[in-house]
Structures are given as C-alpha cells and as structure tokens.
C-alpha positions as CSV (number, residue, x, y, z in Angstrom):
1,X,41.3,45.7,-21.6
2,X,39.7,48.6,-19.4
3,X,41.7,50.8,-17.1
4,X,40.6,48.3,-14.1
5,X,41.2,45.5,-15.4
6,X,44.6,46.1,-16.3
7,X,45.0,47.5,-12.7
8,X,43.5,44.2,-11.1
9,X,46.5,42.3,-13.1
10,X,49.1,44.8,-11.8
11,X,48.2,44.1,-8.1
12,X,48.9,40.6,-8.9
13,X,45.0,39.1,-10.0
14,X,45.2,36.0,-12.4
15,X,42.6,36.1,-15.4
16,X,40.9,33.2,-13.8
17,X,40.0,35.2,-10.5
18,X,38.3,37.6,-12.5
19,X,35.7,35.8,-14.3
20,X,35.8,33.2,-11.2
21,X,32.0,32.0,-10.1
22,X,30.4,33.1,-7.1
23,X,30.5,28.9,-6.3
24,X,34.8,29.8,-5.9
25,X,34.5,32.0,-3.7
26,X,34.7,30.3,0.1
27,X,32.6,33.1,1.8
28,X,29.3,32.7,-0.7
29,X,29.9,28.8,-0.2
30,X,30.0,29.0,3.2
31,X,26.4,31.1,3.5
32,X,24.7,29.0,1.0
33,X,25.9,26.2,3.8
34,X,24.3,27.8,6.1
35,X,21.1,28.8,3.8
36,X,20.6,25.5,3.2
37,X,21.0,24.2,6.9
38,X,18.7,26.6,7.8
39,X,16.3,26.1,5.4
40,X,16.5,22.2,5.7
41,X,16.2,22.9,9.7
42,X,12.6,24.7,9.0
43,X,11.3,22.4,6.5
44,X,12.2,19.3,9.6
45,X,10.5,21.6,12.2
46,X,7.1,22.0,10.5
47,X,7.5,18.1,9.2
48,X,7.3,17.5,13.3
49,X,4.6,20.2,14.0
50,X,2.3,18.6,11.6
51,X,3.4,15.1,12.4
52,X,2.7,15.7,16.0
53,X,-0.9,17.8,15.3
54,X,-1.7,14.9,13.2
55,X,-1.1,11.8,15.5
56,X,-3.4,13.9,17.9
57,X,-6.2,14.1,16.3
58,X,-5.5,10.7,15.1
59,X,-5.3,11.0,11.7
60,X,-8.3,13.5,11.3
61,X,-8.0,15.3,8.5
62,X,-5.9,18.5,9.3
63,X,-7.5,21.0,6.4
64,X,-6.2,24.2,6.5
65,X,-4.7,24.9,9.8
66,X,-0.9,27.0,10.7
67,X,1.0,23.8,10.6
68,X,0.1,22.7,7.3
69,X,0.4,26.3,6.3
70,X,3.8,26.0,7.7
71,X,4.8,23.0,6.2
72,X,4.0,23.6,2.9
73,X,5.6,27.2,3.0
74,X,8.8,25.6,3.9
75,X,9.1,22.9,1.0
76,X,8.1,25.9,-2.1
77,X,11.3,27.6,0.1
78,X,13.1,24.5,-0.4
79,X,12.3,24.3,-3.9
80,X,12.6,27.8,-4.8
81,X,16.0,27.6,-3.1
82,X,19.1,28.3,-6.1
83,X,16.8,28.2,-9.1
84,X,18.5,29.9,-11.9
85,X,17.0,32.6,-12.8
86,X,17.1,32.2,-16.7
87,X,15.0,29.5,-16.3
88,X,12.8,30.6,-13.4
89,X,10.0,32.7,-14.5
90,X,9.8,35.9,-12.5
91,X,6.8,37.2,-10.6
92,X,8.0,40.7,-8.6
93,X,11.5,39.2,-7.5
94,X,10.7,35.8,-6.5
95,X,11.6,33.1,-8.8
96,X,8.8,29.8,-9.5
97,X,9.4,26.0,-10.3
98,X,6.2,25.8,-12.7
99,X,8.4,25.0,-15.0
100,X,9.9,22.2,-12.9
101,X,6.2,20.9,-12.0
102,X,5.0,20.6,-15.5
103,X,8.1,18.3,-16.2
104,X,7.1,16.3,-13.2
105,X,3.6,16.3,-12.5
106,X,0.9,14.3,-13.9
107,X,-1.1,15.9,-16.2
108,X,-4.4,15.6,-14.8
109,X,-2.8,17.1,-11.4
110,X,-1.5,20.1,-13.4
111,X,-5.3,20.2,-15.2
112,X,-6.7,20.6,-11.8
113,X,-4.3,23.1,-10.4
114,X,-5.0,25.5,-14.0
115,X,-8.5,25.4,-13.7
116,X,-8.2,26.5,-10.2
117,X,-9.6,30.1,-9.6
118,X,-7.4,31.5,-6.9
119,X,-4.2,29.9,-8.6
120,X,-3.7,32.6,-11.6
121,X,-0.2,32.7,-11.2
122,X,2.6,30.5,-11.4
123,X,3.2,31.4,-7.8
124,X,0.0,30.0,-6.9
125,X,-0.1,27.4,-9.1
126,X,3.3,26.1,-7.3
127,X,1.5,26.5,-3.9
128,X,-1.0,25.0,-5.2
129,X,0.6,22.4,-6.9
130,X,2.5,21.5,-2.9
131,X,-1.0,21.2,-1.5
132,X,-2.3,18.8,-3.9
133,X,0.7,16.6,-4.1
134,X,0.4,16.7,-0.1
135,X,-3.1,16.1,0.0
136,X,-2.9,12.8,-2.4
137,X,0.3,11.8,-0.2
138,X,3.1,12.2,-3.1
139,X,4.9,15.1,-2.6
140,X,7.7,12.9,-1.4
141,X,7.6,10.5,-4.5
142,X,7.6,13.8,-6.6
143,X,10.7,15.3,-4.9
144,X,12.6,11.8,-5.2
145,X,11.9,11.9,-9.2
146,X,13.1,15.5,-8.8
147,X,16.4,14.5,-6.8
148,X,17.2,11.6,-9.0
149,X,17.1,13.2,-12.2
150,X,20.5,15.3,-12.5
151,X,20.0,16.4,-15.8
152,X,16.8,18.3,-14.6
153,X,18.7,19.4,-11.6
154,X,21.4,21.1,-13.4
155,X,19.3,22.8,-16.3
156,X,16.6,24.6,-13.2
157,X,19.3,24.7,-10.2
158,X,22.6,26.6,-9.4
C-alpha cells in the first residue's frame, strides 16, 4: 500500500470507500438528477415548439427549420447522455451511439445514412440517423426497443 493509502486508513477510511463508484457518492447522484431533469426538461420544450409549429401550418411539412433543429439536438443529448465511454467511440471529446443504432436500426436505414455525403462521421451519422427516424415517424418505436432492452442498456450506459 502507498504512503496515502495507508494514511486514508489511519484517518478512519474503510477499503470500500476507496475504490467506491462515483454512483456512491450522494453529491454526483444528486447532479446527474438534476442533469437528467434538465435534459429531459429540453427535450419536452422542443417536443412542444415543434408540436405547436406543426399544428399551425397544419401538418405542412416542417423541413429544416430551428425547431426541428431544436428538437432533434435535444434527443442525440438525451442519447449521448451516460454512455460509457469504453464503448462509445470518441470523436474530439464527445462520445456517439453508432454503435447503439447499428444494433437497432434497420439495415436499409443505416444503408441510407452511410451513403450519405455530409454524414462521414459517426457524429453525423447519429444526427443523421435522428432525422431519418423522425422523418419516417419512428424515432419513438426506436427509443422504446432501446428502453426495453436492459441488457443493451447496461453494456452502452452508465
């Protein structure tokens, strides 16, 4: 045992506070509470924005206007939210779900999205990925397969 170790166990530390997960710790639970909430809170606001913009123009097709921007920035936060990093791959410092979309997408949806041009990454694949599912109106079939399946869950999220 190093110096500081020993000297955590003199001041009265147990073994099992040392090599405790950030999950034990009250403080880091009580801001991923709040992370979530917040995060959960945006995701509802831009669900209304583009609800609202889309019963006025009565169903029009909305294209590529700020709410739908908005709205499908706020679900890739939602899923990029506690992905463990061993299994996210890592672009700069911002973890991606590819991984998660090519276990849950259909494969001609995830032919489509890889012969895009402007999606060369796995970033904008996963944008891209949110757009389509949107566009063909199951985004919200997708996510209940992804809720539903624990084991998949627990191997991509903290």
């Amino acid at each position: 045992l190093c110096c500081s170790t020993m000297d955590l166990i003199k001041k009265g530390k147990s073994m099992k506070n040392l090599f405790a997960k950030q999950s034990d710790d009250p403080a880091f639970m009580e801001r991923q509470t709040r992370s979530r909430h917040a995060l959960l809170k945006n995701l509802s606001r831009a669900v209304k924005e583009t609800q609202l913009l889309y019963t006025r123009t009565e169903g029009g097709v909305l294209g590529d206007c700020r709410p739908v921007q908005r709205l499908c920035a706020r679900f890739e936060d939602v899923l990029r939210h506690e992905l463990k990093t061993g299994w996210s791959r890592m672009t700069g410092k911002i973890p991606t779900f590819w991984p998660i979309v090519l276990r849950i997408s259909r494969k001609q949806a995830i032919e489509y999205i890889n012969r895009l041009q402007y999606a060369q990454t796995d970033i904008g694949r996963c944008r891209a990925w949110i757009r389509l599912a949107a566009n063909e109106c199951s985004l919200e079939s997708y996510i209940t397969v992804l809720c539903q399946d624990t084991q998949l869950l627990n191997q991509y999220y903290e």
